[in-house]
C-alpha positions as CSV (number, residue, x, y, z in Angstrom):
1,X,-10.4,-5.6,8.5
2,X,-8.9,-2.2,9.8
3,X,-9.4,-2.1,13.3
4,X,-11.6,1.3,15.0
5,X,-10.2,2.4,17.7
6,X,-11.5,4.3,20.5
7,X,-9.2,6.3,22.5
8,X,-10.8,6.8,26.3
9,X,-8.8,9.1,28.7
10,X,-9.9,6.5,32.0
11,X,-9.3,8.7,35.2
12,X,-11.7,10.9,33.7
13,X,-13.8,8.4,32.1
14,X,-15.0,7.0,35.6
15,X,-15.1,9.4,37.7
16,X,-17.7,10.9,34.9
17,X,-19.1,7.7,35.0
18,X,-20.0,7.5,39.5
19,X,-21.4,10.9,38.5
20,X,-23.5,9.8,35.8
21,X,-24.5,6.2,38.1
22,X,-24.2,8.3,41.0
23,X,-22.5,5.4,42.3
24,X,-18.8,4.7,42.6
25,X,-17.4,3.0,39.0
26,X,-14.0,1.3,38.8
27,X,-12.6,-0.9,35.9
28,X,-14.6,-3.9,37.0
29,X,-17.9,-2.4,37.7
30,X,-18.2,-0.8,34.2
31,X,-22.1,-0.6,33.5
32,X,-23.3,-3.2,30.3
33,X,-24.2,0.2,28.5
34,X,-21.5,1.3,28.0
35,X,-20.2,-1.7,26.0
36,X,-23.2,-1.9,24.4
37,X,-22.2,1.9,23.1
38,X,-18.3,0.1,22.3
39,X,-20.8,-2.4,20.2
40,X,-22.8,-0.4,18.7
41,X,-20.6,1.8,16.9
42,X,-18.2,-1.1,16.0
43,X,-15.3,-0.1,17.5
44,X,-12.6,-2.8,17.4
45,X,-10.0,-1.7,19.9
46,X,-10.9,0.2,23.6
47,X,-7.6,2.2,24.2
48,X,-7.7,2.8,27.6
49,X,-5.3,5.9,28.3
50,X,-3.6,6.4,31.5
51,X,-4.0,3.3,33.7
52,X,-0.9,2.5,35.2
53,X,0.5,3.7,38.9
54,X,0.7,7.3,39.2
55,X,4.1,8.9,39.9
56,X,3.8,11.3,43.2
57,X,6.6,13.4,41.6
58,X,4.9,13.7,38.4
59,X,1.7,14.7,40.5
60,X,3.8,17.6,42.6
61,X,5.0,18.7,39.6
62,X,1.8,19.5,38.1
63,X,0.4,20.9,40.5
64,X,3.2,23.4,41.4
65,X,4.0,24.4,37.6
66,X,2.9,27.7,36.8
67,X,2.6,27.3,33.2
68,X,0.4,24.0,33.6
69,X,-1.9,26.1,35.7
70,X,-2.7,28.6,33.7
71,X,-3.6,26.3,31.0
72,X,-5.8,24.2,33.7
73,X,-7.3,27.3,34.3
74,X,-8.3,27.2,30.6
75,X,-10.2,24.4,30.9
76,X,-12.0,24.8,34.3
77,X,-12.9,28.1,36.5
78,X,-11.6,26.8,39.9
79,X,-9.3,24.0,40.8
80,X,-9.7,21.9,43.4
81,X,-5.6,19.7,44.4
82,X,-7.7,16.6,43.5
83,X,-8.3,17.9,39.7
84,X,-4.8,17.4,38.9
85,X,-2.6,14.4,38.6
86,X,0.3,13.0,37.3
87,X,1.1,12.6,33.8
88,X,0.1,9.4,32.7
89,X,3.3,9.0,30.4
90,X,5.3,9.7,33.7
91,X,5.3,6.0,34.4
92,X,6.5,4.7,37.9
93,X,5.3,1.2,37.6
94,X,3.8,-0.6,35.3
95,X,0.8,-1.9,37.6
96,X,-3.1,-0.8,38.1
97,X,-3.5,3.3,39.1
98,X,-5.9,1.6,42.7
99,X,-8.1,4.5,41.7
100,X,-9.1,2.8,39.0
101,X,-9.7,-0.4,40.8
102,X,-8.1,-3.3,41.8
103,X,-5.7,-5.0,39.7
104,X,-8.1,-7.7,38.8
105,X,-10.0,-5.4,37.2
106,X,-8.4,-5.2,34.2
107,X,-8.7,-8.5,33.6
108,X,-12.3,-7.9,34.0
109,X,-12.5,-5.2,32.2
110,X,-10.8,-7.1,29.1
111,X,-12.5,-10.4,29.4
112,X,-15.6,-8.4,28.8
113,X,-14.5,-6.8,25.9
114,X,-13.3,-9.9,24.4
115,X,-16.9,-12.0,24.9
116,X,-18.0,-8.6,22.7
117,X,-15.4,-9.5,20.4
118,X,-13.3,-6.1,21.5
119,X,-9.4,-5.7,21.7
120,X,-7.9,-3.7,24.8
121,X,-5.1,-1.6,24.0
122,X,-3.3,-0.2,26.9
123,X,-0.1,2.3,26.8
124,X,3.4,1.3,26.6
125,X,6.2,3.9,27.5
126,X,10.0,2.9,25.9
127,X,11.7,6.2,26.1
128,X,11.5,7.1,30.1
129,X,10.4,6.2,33.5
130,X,9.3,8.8,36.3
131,X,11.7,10.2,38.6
132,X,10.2,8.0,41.1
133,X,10.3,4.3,39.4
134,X,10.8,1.4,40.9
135,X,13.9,0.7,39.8
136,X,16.2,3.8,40.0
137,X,17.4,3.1,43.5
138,X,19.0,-0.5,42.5
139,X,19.9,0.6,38.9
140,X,21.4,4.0,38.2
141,X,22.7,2.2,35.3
142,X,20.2,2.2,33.4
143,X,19.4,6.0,32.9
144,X,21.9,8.4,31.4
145,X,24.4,10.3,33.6
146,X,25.1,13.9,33.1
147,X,28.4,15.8,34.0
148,X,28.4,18.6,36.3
149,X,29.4,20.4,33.4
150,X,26.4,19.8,31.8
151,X,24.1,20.2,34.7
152,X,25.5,23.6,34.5
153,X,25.1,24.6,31.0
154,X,21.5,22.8,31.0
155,X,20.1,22.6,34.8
156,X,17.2,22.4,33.3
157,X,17.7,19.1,31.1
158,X,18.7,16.8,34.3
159,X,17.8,15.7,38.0
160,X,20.3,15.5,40.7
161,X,20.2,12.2,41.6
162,X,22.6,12.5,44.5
163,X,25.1,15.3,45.5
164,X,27.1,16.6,42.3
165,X,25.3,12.9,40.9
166,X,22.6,13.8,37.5
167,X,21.0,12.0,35.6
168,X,19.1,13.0,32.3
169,X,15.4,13.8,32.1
170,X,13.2,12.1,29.2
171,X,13.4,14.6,26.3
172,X,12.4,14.7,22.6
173,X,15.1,16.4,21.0
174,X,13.0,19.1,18.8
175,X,11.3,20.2,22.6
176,X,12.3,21.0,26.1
177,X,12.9,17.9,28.4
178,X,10.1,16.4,30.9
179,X,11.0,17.1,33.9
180,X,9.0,14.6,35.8
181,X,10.8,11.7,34.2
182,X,14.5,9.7,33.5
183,X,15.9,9.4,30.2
184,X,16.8,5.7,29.9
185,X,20.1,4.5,28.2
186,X,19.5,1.9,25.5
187,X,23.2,1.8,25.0
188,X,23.4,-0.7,28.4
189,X,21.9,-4.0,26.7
190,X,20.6,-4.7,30.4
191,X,18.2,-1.7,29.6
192,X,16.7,-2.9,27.0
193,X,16.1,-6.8,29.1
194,X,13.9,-4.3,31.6
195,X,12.1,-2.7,29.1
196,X,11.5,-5.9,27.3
197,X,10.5,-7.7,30.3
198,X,8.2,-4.5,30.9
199,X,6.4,-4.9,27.4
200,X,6.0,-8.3,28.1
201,X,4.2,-8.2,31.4
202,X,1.7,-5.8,29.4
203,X,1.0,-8.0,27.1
204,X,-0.3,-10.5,29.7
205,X,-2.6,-7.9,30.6
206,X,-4.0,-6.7,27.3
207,X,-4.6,-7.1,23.1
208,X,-2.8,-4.1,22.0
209,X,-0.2,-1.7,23.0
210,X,0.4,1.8,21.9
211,X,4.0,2.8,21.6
212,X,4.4,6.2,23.1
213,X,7.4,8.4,20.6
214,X,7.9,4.9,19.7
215,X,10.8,6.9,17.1
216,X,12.8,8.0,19.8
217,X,14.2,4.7,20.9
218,X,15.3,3.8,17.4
219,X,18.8,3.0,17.4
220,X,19.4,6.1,15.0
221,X,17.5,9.0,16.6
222,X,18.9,7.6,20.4
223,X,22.2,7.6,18.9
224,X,22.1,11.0,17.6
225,X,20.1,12.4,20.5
226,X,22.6,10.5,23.1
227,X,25.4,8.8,21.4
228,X,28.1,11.4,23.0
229,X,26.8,10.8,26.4
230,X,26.7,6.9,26.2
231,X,27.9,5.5,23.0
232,X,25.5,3.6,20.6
233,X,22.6,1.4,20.8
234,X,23.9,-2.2,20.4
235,X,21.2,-2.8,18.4
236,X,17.5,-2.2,17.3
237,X,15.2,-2.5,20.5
238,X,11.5,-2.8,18.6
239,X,12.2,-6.1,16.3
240,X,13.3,-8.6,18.6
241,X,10.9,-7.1,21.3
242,X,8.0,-7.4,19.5
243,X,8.8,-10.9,18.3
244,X,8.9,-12.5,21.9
245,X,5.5,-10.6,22.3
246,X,3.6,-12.1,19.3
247,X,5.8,-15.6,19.5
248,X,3.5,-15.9,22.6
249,X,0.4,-13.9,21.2
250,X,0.5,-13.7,17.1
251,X,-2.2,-12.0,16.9
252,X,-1.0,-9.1,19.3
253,X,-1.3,-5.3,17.8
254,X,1.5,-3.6,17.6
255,X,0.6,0.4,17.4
256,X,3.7,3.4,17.3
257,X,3.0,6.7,18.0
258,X,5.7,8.4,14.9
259,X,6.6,11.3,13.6
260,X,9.6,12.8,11.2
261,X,8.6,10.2,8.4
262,X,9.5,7.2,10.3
263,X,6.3,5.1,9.5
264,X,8.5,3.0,7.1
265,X,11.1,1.9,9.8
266,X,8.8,1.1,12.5
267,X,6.4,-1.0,10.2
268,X,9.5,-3.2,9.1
269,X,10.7,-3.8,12.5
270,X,7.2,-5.5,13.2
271,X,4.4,-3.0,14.0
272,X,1.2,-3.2,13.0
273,X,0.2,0.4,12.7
274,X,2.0,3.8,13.2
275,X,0.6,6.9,13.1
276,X,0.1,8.9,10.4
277,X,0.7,12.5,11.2
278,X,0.9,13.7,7.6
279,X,-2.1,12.5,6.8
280,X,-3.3,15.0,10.1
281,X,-1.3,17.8,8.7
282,X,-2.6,17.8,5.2
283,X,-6.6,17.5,6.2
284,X,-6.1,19.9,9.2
285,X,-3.9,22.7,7.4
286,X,-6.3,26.1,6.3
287,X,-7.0,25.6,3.6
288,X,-6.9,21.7,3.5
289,X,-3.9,20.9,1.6
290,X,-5.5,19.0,-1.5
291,X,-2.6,18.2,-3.3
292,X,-0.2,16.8,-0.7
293,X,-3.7,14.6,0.6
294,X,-3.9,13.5,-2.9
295,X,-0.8,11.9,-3.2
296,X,-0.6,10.7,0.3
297,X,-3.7,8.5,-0.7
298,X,-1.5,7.0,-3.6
299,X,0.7,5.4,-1.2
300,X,1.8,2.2,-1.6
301,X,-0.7,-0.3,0.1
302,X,2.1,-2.2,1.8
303,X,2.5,0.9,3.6
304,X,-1.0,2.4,3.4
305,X,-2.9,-0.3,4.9
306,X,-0.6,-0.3,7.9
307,X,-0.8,3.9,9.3
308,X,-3.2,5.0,11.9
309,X,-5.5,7.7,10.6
310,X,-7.0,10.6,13.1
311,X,-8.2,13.9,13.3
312,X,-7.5,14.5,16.9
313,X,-5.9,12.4,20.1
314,X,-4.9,13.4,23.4
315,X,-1.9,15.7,21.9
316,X,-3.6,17.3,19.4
317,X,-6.1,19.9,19.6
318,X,-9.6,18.8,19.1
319,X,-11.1,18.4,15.6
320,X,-14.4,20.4,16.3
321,X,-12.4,23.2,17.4
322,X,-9.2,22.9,14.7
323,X,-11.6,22.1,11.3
324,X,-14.8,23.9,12.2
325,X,-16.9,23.6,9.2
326,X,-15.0,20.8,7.7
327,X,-15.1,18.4,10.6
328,X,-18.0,16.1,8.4
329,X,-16.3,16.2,5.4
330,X,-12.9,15.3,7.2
331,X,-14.5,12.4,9.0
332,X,-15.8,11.0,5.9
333,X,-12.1,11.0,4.7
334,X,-10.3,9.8,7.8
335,X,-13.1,6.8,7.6
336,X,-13.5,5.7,3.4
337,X,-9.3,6.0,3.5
338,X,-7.5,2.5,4.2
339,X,-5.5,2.1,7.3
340,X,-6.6,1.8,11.0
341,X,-9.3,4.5,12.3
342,X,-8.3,6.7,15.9
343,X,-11.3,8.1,17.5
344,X,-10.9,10.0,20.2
345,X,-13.6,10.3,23.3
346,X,-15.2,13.4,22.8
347,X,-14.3,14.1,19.2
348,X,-18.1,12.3,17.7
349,X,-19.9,15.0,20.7
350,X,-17.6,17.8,18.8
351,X,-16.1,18.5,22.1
352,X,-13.7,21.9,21.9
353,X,-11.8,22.0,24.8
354,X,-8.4,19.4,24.6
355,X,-7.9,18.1,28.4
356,X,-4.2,18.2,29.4
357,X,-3.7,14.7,30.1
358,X,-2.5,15.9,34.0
359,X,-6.3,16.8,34.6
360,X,-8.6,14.4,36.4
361,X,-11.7,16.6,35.5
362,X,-13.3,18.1,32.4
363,X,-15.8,21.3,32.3
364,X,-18.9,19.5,30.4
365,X,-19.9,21.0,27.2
366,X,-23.1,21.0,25.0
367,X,-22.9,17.8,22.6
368,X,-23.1,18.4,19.2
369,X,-26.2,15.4,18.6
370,X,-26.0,16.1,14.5
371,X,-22.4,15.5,14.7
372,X,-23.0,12.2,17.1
373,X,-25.8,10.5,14.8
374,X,-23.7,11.1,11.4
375,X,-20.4,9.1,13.1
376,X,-22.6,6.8,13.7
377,X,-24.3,5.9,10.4
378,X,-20.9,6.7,8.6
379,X,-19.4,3.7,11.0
380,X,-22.1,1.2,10.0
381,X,-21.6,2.3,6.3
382,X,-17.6,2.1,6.2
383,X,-17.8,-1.4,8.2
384,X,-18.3,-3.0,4.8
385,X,-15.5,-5.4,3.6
386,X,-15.4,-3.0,0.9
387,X,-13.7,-0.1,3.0
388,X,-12.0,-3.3,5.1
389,X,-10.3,-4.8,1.6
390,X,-10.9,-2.2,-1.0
391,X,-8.0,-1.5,-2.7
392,X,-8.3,3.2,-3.6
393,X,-7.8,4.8,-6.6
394,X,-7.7,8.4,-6.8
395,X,-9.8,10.0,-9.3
396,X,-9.6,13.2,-12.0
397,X,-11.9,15.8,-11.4
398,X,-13.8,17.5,-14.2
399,X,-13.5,21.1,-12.5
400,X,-12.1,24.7,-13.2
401,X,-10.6,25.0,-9.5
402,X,-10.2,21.9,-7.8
403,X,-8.1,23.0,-5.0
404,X,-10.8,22.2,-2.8
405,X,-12.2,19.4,-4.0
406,X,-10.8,15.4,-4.0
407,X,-12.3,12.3,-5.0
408,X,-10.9,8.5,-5.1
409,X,-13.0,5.3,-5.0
410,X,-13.0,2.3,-3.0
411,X,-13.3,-1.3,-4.9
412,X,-13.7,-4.6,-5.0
413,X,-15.1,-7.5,-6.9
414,X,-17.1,-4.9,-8.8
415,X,-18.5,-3.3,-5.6
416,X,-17.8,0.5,-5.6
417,X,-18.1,3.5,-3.3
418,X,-17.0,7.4,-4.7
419,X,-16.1,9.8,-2.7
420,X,-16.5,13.1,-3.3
421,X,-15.2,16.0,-1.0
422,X,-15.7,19.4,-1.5
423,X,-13.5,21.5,2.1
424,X,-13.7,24.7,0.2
425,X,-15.9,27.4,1.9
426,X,-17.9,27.9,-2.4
427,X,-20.0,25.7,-3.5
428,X,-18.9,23.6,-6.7
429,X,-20.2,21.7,-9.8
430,X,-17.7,18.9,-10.0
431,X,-17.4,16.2,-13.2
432,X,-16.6,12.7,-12.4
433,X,-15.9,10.3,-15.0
434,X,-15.8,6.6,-14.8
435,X,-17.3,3.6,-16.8
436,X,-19.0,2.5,-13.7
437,X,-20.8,5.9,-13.8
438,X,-22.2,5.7,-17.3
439,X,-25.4,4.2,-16.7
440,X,-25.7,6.0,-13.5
441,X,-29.3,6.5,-13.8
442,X,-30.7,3.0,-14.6
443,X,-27.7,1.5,-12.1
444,X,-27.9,0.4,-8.1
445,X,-26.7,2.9,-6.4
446,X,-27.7,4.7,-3.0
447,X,-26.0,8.4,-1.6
448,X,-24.7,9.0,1.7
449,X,-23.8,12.7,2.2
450,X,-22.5,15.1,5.1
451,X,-25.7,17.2,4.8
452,X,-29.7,16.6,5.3
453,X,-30.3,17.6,1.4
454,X,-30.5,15.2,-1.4
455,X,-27.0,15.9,-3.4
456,X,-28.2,17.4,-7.1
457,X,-26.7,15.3,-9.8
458,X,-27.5,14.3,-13.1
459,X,-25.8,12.5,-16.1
460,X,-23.4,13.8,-19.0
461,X,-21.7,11.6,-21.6
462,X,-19.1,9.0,-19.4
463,X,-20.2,10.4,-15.4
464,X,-21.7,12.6,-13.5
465,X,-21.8,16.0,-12.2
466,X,-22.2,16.7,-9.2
467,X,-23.1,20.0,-7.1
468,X,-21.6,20.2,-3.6
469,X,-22.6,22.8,-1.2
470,X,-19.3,24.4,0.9
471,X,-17.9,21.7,3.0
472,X,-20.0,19.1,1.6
473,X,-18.9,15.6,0.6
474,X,-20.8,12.6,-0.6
475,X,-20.1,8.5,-0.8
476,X,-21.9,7.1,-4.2
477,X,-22.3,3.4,-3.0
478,X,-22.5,1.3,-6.7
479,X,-22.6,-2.2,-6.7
480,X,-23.7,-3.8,-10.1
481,X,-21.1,-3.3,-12.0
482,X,-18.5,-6.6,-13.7
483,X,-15.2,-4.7,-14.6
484,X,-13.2,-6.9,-17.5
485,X,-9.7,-7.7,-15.9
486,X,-8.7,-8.2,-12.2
487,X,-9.5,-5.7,-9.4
């Protein structure tokens, strides 16, 4: 079954929760309701986002950056030192954040997830440590030097370790570097024995881990990223790092945070999941790119069934805000397509405002309760082992314009579920065609839909036709129906 995750940014998360208790809450004092909430929408995973020790270099950082407050400023009217922290993915040690509790209290927080049959998935770092790790002082070695000729051309791209001494900061290479962190060098093997030993102590703690720019510590993009500065990777570091993981926990999950198409790579050097960012671009462009979603749903299944579908996360803005009108007919996409299911905390409430993940506190806003209930019931509905194991098959629409419009159907063992989507701001009459359709009226068969109304439909010779309202989609559940030859 594809696993629905549910991404929760934690500092926030209990400090909202003393308010709400009006007692203090830490990891291991979590009230029962809220896992019956976890429970209750049939979330498989609890990512819990930003746990580990805070870096005080990270935190001085933020709150001294001029830039970063004026976007904090967008969030909340005032701010208080103690509504700003470190970046979470400024990591100085890989133990609790003691705000969050003692360190026990993961371990209690997970064994209760686990008697509710929940995975935790915690965050895993490759590409950089804070300025201020734990091991910087006894290993230089394993970040990358800079020359003072390069301090000088980029002061910007580097720390000074000691006098006329720099070392690079963490960078992607399409953005500016971080400047609260240390780029490590994966050409020194010994680099990647820390790292690996690293992922390994997670492990112990958790189900899952999410790979943070997993990408960038392939031995390709770290080669051309670094290679002049420290010569090549000696090898891949994901494959054999995630085999001593799972030869210890097979059932571990494995998810990478990817981008610049390399899904592929990371799945066959043993994850799980990766993200699938294209599948973000296409349903969030305006107007929705149909055509390019279309064929990304005809993906192989080898390589379908294993991508991590989402309409917002902690980096991307949030979905009520980014699809507006669409953001019901979007979610019945991102949840009837195969492939693991990201939901962020927030985006079911249609929450607008996307928290820089440096801020401890959030500005409340009004929930959006239409929004809530219809995640809900579309959760129950897609947590069918027909959306778990149905293979898709993209349909043909009967339509003058259908640039708006897509349909594909879920199957198996002559259970069916059409989806119809219609992201165009018109209304539409759309055809749909199929043998399962014929008898449509005389057939089992019960409508979900993104609005209140009953969908208006009626038969013509081989289908149906179908009128969709702007931003409307549909699910036609049908399951009587013995196809002749296999599935």
């Amino acid at each position: 079954m594809f696993p629905l995750v549910y991404e929760i940014n934690t500092r926030v998360w209990l400090q909202e929760l003393s308010k709400k208790y009006q007692k203090p809450v830490t990891l291991g004092t979590v009230p029962e309701k809220e896992f019956r909430f976890f429970i209750a929408c049939g979330f498989n995973i609890i990512w819990l986002m930003g746990v580990w020790k805070p870096s005080l270099y990270s935190q001085a950082i933020a709150r001294s950056h001029q830039c970063l407050r004026t976007t904090f400023l967008k969030q909340l009217d005032s701010l208080a030192p103690g509504d700003i922290g470190a970046s979470p993915y400024a990591i100085s040690d890989y133990s609790l954040n003691p705000s969050l509790g003692e360190e026990e209290e993961l371990d209690i927080f997970r064994k209760r997830l686990n008697d509710s049959g929940i995975k935790l998935m915690l965050d895993f770092v490759p590409n950089h440590l804070a300025i201020d790790n734990n091991w910087l002082p006894d290993h230089p070695e394993y970040f990358i030097s800079v020359s003072n000729e390069e301090h000088y051309l980029d002061p910007g791209s580097c720390f000074e370790y000691e006098r006329d001494t720099y070392l690079a900061h963490g960078k992607d290479p399409y953005f500016p570097a971080w400047t609260d962190t240390l780029q490590l060098n994966y050409a020194n093997p010994d680099t990647h024995e820390l790292m690996r030993d690293n992922l390994l102590s997670i492990s112990k703690k958790c189900d899952a881990v999410r790979c943070d720019v997993a990408m960038l510590v392939l031995k390709s993009v770290f080669d051309t990223t670094w290679g002049s500065l420290t010569g090549p990777m000696p090898e891949e570091f994901w494959d054999k790092s995630i085999e001593v993981v799972k030869a210890g926990k097979k059932n571990f999950v494995f998810l990478a945070e990817s981008y610049w198409n390399k899904e592929w790579q990371l799945q066959q050097l043993g994850f799980n999941y990766t993200y699938d960012k294209p599948f973000y671009d296409h349903i969030t462009a305006h107007p929705v790119n149909i055509t390019r979603l279309r064929e990304h749903l005809k993906a192989d299944w080898k390589y379908q069934s294993k991508l991590c579908l989402f309409l917002e996360n902690h980096d991307e803005p949030r979905a009520a805000k980014k699809l507006g009108p669409n953001h019901f007919v979007a979610a019945l996409i991102l949840l009837t397509s195969p492939g693991m299911h990201l939901i962020h905390q927030g985006q079911m409430e249609g929450c607008r405002l996307r928290l820089p993940v440096q801020m401890l506190r959030k500005k409340n806003e009004r929930p959006n309760g239409e929004l809530l209930t219809f995640y809900r019931k579309l959760f129950t509905l897609t947590g069918s082992e027909l959306f778990a194991n149905g293979k898709i098959e993209i349909l043909k629409l009967n339509i003058h314009d259908s640039s708006g419009c897509i349909a594909y159907r879920r199957h198996l063992n002559g259970e069916s579920a059409f989806v119809i989507a219609n992201f165009s701001s018109i209304g539409v009459e759309v055809g749909l065609n199929h043998k399962q359709l014929e008898d449509f009226d005389n057939r089992g068969y019960s409508i979900f839909g993104t609005k209140q109304g009953a969908v208006e439909s009626y038969l013509h010779e081989t289908g149906i036709r179908i009128r969709l309202s702007p931003h409307e989609g549909i699910i036609i559940h049908c399951t009587d129906w013995q196809e002749t030859g296999s599935e």
